[in-house]
C-alpha positions as CSV (number, residue, x, y, z in Angstrom):
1,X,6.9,13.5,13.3
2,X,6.9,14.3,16.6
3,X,7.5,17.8,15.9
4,X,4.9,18.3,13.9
5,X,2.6,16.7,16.4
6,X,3.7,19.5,19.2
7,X,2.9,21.7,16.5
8,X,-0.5,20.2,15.7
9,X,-1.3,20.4,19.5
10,X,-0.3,24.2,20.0
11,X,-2.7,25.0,17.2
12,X,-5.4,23.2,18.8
13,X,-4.7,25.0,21.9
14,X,-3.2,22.5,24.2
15,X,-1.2,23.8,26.9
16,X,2.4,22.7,27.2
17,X,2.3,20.5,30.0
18,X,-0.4,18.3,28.5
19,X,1.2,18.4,24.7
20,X,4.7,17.1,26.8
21,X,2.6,14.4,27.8
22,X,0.9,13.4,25.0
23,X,4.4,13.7,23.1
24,X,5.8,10.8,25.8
25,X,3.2,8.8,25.3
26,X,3.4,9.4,21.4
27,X,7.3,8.5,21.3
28,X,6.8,4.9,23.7
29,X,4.1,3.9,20.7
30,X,6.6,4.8,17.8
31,X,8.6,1.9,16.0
32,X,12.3,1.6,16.4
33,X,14.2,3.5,13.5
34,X,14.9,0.6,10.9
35,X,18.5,-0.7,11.3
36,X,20.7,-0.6,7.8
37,X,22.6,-3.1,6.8
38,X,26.6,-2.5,7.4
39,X,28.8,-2.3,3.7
40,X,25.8,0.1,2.6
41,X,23.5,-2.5,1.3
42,X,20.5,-0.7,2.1
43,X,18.7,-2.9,3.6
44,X,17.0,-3.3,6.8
45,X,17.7,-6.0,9.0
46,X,15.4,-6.8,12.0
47,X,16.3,-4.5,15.2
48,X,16.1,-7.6,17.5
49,X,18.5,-9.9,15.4
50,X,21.0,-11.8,17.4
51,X,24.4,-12.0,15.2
52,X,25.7,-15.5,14.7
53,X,28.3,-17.1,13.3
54,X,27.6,-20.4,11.0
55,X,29.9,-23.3,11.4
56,X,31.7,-25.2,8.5
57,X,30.4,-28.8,9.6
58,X,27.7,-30.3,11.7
59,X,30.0,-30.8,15.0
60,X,30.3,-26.9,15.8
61,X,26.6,-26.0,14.3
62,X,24.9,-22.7,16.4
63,X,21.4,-23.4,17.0
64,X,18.7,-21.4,15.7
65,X,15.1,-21.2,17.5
66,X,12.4,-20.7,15.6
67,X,10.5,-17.2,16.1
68,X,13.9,-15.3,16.3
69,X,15.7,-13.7,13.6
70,X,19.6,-13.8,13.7
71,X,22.2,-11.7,11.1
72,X,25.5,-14.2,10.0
73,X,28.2,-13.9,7.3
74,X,28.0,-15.7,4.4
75,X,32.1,-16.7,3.1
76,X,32.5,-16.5,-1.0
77,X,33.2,-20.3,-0.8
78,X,32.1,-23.6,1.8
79,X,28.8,-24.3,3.2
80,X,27.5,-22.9,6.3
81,X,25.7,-24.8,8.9
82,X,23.1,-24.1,11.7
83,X,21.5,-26.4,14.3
84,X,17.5,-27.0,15.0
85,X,15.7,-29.3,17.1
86,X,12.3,-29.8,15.9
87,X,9.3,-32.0,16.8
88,X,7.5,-34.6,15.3
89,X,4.4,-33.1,13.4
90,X,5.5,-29.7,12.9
91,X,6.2,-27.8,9.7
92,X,9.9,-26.0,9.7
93,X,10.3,-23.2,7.2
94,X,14.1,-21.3,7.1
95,X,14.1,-18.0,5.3
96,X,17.3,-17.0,4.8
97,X,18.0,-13.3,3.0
98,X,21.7,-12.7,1.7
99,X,22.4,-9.4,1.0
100,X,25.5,-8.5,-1.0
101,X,27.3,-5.3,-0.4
102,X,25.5,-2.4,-3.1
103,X,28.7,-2.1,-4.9
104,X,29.9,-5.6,-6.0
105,X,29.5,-6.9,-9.2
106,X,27.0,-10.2,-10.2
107,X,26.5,-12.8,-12.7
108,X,22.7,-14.1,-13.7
109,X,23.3,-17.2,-11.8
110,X,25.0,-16.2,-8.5
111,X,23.1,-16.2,-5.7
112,X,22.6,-18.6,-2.9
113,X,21.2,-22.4,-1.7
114,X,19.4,-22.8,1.7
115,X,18.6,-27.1,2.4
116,X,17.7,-28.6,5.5
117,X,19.4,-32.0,6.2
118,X,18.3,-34.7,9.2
119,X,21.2,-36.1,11.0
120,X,21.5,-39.1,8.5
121,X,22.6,-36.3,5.8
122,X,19.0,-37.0,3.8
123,X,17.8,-33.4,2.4
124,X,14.4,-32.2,3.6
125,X,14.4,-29.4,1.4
126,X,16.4,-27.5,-1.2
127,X,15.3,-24.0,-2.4
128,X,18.0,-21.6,-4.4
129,X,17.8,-18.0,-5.6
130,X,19.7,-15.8,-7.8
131,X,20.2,-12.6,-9.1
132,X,18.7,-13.3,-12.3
133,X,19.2,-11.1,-15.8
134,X,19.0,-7.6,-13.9
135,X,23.1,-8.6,-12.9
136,X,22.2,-6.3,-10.0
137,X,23.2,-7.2,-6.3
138,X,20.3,-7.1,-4.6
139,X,18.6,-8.9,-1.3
140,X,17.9,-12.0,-2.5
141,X,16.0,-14.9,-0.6
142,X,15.9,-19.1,-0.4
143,X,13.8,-20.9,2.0
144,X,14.6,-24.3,3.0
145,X,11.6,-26.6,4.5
146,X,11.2,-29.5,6.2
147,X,7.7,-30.5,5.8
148,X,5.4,-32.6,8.4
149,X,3.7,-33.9,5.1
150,X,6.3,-35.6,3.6
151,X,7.6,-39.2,3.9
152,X,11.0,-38.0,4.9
153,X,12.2,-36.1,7.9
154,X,9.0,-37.0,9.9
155,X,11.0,-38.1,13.4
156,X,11.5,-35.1,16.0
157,X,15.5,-34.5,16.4
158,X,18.5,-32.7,15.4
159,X,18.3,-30.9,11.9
160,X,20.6,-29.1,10.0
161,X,20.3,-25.7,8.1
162,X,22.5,-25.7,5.3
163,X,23.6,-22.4,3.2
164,X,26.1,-22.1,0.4
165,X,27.0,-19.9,-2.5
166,X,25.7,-20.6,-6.0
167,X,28.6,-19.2,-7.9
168,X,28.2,-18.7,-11.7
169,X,32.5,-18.7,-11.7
170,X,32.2,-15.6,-13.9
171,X,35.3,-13.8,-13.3
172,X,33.4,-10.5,-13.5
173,X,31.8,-11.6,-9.5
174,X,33.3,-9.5,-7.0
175,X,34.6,-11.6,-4.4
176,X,34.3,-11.1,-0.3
177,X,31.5,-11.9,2.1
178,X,27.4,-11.3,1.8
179,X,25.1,-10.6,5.4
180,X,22.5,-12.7,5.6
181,X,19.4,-12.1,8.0
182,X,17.4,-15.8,9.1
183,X,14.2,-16.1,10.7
184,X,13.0,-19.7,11.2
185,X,9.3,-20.3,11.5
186,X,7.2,-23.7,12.7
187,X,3.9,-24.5,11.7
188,X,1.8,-26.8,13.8
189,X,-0.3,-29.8,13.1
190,X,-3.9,-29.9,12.5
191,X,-5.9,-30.8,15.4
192,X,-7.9,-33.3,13.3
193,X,-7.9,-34.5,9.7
194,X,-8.2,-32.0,6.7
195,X,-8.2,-32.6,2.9
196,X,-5.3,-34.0,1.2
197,X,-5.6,-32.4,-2.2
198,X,-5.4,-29.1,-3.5
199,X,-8.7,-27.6,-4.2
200,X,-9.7,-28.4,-7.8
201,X,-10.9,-25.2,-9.3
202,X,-10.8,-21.5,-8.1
203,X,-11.3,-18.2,-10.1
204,X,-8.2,-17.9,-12.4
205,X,-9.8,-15.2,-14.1
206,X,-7.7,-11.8,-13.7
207,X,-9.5,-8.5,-12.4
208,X,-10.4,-5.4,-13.9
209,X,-7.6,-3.5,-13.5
210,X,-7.6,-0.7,-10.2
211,X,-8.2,2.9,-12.2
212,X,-7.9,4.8,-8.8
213,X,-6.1,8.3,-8.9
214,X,-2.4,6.7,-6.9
215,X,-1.7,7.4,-3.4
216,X,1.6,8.3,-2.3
217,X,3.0,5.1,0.1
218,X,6.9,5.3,1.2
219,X,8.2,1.7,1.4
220,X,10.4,-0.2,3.7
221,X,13.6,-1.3,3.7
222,X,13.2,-5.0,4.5
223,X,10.9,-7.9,5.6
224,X,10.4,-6.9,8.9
225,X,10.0,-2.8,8.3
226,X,7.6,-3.5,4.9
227,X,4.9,-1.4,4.9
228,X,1.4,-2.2,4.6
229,X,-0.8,-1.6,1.7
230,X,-4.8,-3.1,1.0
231,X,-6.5,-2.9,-1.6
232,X,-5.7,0.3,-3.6
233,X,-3.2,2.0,-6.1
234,X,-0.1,3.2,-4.4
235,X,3.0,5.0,-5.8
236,X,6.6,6.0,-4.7
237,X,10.0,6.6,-6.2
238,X,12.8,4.1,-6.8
239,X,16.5,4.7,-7.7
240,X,18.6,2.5,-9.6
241,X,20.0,0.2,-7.1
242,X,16.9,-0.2,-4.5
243,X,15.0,-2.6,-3.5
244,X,11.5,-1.5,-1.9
245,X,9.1,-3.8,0.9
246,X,5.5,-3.9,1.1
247,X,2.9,-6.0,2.7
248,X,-0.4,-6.8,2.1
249,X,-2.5,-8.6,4.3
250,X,-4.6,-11.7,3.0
251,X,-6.8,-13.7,5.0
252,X,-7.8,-17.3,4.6
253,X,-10.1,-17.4,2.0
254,X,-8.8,-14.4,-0.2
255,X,-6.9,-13.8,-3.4
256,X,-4.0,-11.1,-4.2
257,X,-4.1,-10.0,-7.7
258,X,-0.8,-6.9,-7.8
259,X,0.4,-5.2,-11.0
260,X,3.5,-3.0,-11.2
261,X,3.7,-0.2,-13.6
262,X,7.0,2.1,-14.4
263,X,6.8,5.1,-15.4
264,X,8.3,6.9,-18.2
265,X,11.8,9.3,-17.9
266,X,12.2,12.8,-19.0
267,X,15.5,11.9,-20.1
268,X,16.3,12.5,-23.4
269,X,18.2,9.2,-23.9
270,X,18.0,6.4,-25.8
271,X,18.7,2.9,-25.0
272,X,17.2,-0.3,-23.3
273,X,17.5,-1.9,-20.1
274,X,16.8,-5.7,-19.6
275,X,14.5,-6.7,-16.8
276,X,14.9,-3.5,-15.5
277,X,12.0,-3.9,-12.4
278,X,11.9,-6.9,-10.7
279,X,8.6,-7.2,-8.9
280,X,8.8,-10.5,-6.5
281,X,6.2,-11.6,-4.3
282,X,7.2,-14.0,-0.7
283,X,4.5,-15.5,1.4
284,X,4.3,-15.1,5.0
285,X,7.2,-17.1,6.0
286,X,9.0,-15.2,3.1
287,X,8.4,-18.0,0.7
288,X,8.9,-17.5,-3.0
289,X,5.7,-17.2,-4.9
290,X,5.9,-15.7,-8.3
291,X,7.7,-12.7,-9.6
292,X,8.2,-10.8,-12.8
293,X,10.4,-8.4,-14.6
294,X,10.4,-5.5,-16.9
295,X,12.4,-4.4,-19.6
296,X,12.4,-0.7,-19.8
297,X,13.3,1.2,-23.0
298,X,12.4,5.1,-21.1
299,X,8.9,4.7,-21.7
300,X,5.6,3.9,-19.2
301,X,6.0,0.0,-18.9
302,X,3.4,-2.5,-16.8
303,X,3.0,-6.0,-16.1
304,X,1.1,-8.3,-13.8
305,X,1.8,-11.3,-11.8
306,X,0.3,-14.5,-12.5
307,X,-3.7,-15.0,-11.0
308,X,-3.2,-16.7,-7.4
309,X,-5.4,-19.2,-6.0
310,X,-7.6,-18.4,-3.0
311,X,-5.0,-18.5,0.4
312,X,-6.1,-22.2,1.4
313,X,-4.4,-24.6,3.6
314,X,-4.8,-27.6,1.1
315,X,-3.0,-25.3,-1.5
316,X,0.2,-27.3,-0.8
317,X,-0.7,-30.0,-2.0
318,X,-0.6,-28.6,-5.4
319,X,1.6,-29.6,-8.2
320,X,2.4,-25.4,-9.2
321,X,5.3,-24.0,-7.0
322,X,2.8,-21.0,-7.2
323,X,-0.6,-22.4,-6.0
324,X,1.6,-24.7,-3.1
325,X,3.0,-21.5,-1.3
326,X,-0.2,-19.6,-1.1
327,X,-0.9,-22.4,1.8
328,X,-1.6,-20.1,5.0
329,X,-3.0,-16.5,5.9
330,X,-1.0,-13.0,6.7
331,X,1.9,-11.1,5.3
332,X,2.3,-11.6,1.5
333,X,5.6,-9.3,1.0
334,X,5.7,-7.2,-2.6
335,X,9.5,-6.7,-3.4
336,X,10.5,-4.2,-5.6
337,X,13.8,-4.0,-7.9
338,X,15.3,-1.0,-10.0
339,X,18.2,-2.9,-11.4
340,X,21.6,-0.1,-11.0
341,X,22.4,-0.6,-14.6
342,X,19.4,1.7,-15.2
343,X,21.0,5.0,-13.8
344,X,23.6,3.9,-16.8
345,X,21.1,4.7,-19.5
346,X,18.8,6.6,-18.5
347,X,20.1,8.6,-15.3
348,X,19.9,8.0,-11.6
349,X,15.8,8.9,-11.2
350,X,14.2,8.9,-9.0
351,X,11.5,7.0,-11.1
352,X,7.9,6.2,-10.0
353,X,7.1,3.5,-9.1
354,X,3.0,2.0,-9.0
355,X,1.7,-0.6,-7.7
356,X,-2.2,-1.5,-8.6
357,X,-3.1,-3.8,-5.5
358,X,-6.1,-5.9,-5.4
359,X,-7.4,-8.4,-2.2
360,X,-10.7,-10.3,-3.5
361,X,-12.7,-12.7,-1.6
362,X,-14.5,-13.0,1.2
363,X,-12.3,-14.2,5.0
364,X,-12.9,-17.7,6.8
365,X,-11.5,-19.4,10.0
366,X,-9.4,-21.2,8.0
367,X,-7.7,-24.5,9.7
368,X,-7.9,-25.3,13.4
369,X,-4.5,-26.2,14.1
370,X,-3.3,-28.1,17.6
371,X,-0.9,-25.6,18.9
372,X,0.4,-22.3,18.0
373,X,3.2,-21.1,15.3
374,X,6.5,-19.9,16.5
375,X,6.1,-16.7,16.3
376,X,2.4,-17.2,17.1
377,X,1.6,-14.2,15.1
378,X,3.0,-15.3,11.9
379,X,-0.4,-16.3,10.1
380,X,-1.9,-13.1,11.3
381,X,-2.9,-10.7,9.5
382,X,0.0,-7.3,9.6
383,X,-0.9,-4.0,11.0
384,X,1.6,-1.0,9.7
385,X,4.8,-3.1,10.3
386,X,7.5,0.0,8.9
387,X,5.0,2.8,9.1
388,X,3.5,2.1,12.5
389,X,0.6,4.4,13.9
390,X,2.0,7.1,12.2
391,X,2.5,7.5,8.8
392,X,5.9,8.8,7.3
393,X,6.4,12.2,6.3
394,X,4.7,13.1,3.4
395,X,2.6,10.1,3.0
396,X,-0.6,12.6,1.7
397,X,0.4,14.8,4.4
398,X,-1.4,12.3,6.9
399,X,-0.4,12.4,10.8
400,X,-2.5,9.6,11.6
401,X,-3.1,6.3,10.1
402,X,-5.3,4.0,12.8
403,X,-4.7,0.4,11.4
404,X,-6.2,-3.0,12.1
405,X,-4.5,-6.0,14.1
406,X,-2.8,-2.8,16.0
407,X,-2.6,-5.1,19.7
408,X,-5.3,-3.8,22.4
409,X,-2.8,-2.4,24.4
410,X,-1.4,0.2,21.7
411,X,-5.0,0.8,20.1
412,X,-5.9,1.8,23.5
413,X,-3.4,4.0,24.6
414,X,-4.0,5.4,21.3
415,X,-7.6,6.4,21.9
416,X,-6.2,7.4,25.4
417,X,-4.0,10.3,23.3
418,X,-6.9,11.2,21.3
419,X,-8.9,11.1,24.1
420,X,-6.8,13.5,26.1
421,X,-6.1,15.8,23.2
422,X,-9.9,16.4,21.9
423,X,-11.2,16.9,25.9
424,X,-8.0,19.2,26.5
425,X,-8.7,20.9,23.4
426,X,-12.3,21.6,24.2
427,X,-11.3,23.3,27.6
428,X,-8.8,25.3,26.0
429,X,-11.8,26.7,23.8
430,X,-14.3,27.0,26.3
431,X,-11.7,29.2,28.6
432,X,-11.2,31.6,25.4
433,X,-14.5,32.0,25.3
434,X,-15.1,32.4,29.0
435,X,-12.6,35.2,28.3
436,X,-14.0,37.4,25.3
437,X,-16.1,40.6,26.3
438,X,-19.6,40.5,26.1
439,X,-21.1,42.8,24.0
């Protein structure tokens, strides 16, 4: 990218010493390269993540703070235990992301359990997640909870993050050790009182479907190198095996309606893949939502997730698993699937991928809390978290992409490059001109 921006500017006419410059400035403004998981997983963990190792009991439990992410090991067998001190009030949410290596072998029903327990051993929260009918190891992810809400676990104190296998005991499960990536969030109190029910009706009605010619979008890797999509159609390709990120952001207020289509093969097999694609959607603490799955027989397939509720605070005090975690504003994560036992059938692709992406409604201020999330930016709404200010290679051919919630400080040094280039540009031109003879 950077080369083709040098390349951009000697077109333009920029002189060497100011396209150096604007190249420095460029490459402080760039994102960090995503980091790959180690055993060849694929994914991306976060750059930042402090490597921990979980305890077997309560005594030796590492803490976790909330607003940093941390990478640990996750045995075949025994329960895993972490450490957080929390406050009266607020809302805990523990994402935790096991990722087993790309080659090992699963059952339907492996996968993992993530609780949180107060110090009397009384469970907060219990969330589990497996691999499903695809039998493909993939990143998979549980969130425990311990909500402020709730007649138990109200008192501040010591709490304790739980995480264990779910083991189907099929012998066909490989055996050895799965990374796991953690990122605990807290979620304030409100600063006064609120409603206590789930709204009773909202538009359930699904959308005419998005007919837009598709726009080339490269995915991330993980969670925290997704890339952002709006409203739009948006294609890629996907090989048996991967697992592709995306985020769209949704305000208070606003609904996300997302179809996934897969398109047909060339090859001239024959043959039939259950739940091929697994299309999953997380909320923005990486929350379970809803997800689907296609079986795929070589032809075009397509199928859409459930209608969501407007993104309300009072959503979680709904009954629906669904309607209870669209309960606050920013990153809803699209997770894409291609189960391995496709390359098996049908050949190893790549296959296009599309995703017909929809945000409806009209943004509000949504709830005034009294004090800030941990990390405080975690209801916000994402700029291009994997893509950055510049999109990939071949993303349209694009070298630019200027995107909302960007931070003043890199939106302005941004204007600043542009800034520099056009004016340096323009006095490169005029001294050409200066220089042509007159007739």
């Amino acid at each position: 990218m950077i080369r083709r921006w040098r390349t951009a500017a000697k077109r333009r006419g920029i002189g060497r010493t100011a396209a150096l410059a604007l190249t420095a400035l460029l490459t402080a403004l760039l994102p960090a390269a995503p980091v790959a998981a180690d055993g060849g997983s694929g994914y991306a963990f976060a750059p930042d993540a402090r490597t921990i190792t979980g305890a077997t009991g309560t005594a030796a439990a590492v803490p976790l703070e909330p607003g940093t992410a941390y990478r640990s090991t996750l045995p075949e067998k025994g329960r895993l235990y972490f450490r957080l001190e929390l406050a009266a009030g607020s809302t805990a949410y523990v994402p935790v992301t096991a990722v087993p290596p790309a080659a090992a072998t699963v059952s339907a029903s492996d996968g993992i359990g993530v609780s949180i327990e107060d110090a009397n051993g009384v469970s907060c929260g219990y969330d589990g997640a497996r691999f499903g009918a695809g039998l493909s190891p993939r990143p998979v992810t549980a969130l425990g909870r311990r909500d402020a809400g709730k007649a138990l676990c109200q008192d501040a104190g010591t709490y304790y993050v739980v995480v264990e296998r779910l083991a189907s005991g099929s012998a066909t499960t490989s055996p050895g050790s799965w990374d796991l990536e953690i990122a605990p969030v807290t979620e304030p109190g409100l600063a006064g009182a609120g409603a206590t029910t789930a709204p009773e009706t909202w538009n359930s009605a699904s959308p005419e479907p998005l007919t837009d010619d598709p726009e080339r979008r490269t995915a991330g890797a993980g969670f925290t190198t997704a890339r952002t999509l709006g409203t739009g159609v948006w294609q890629t390709g996907i090989t048996p095996g991967q697992t592709l990120y995306y985020a769209v952001p949704v305000d208070w207020g606003q609904q996300l309606h997302a179809t996934v289509d897969l398109g047909s093969t060339s090859a001239d097999t024959h043959g039939y893949v259950t739940a091929a694609l697994n299309l999953s959607l997380y909320n923005p603490v990486r929350g379970y939502v809803d997800d689907i799955s296609l079986g795929y027989d070589g032809t075009q397939k397509s199928s859409s997730l459930d209608p969501l509720p407007p993104v309300a605070y009072a959503n979680r005090y709904a009954v629906s698993g669904e309607e209870n975690s669209v309960r606050f504003a920013g990153a809803y994560y699209l997770v894409v699937h291609l189960t391995g036992q496709t390359a098996d059938t049908f050949g190893k692709g790549p296959y296009d991928v599309t995703l017909r992406v929809r945000v409806d409604g009209i943004p509000n201020s949504g709830p005034h809390y009294a004090g800030s999330p941990v990390p405080k930016d975690v209801f916000d709404l994402p700029s291009d978290q994997g893509g950055g200010l510049v999109a990939a290679a071949g993303d349209d051919d694009t070298a630019m992409r200027v995107l909302a919630a960007g931070g003043i400080g890199t939106g302005t040094a941004l204007l600043i490059v542009l800034g520099v280039w056009t004016l340096t540009a323009r006095r490169a031109q005029i001294r050409v001109n200066a220089q042509k003879p007159t007739a």
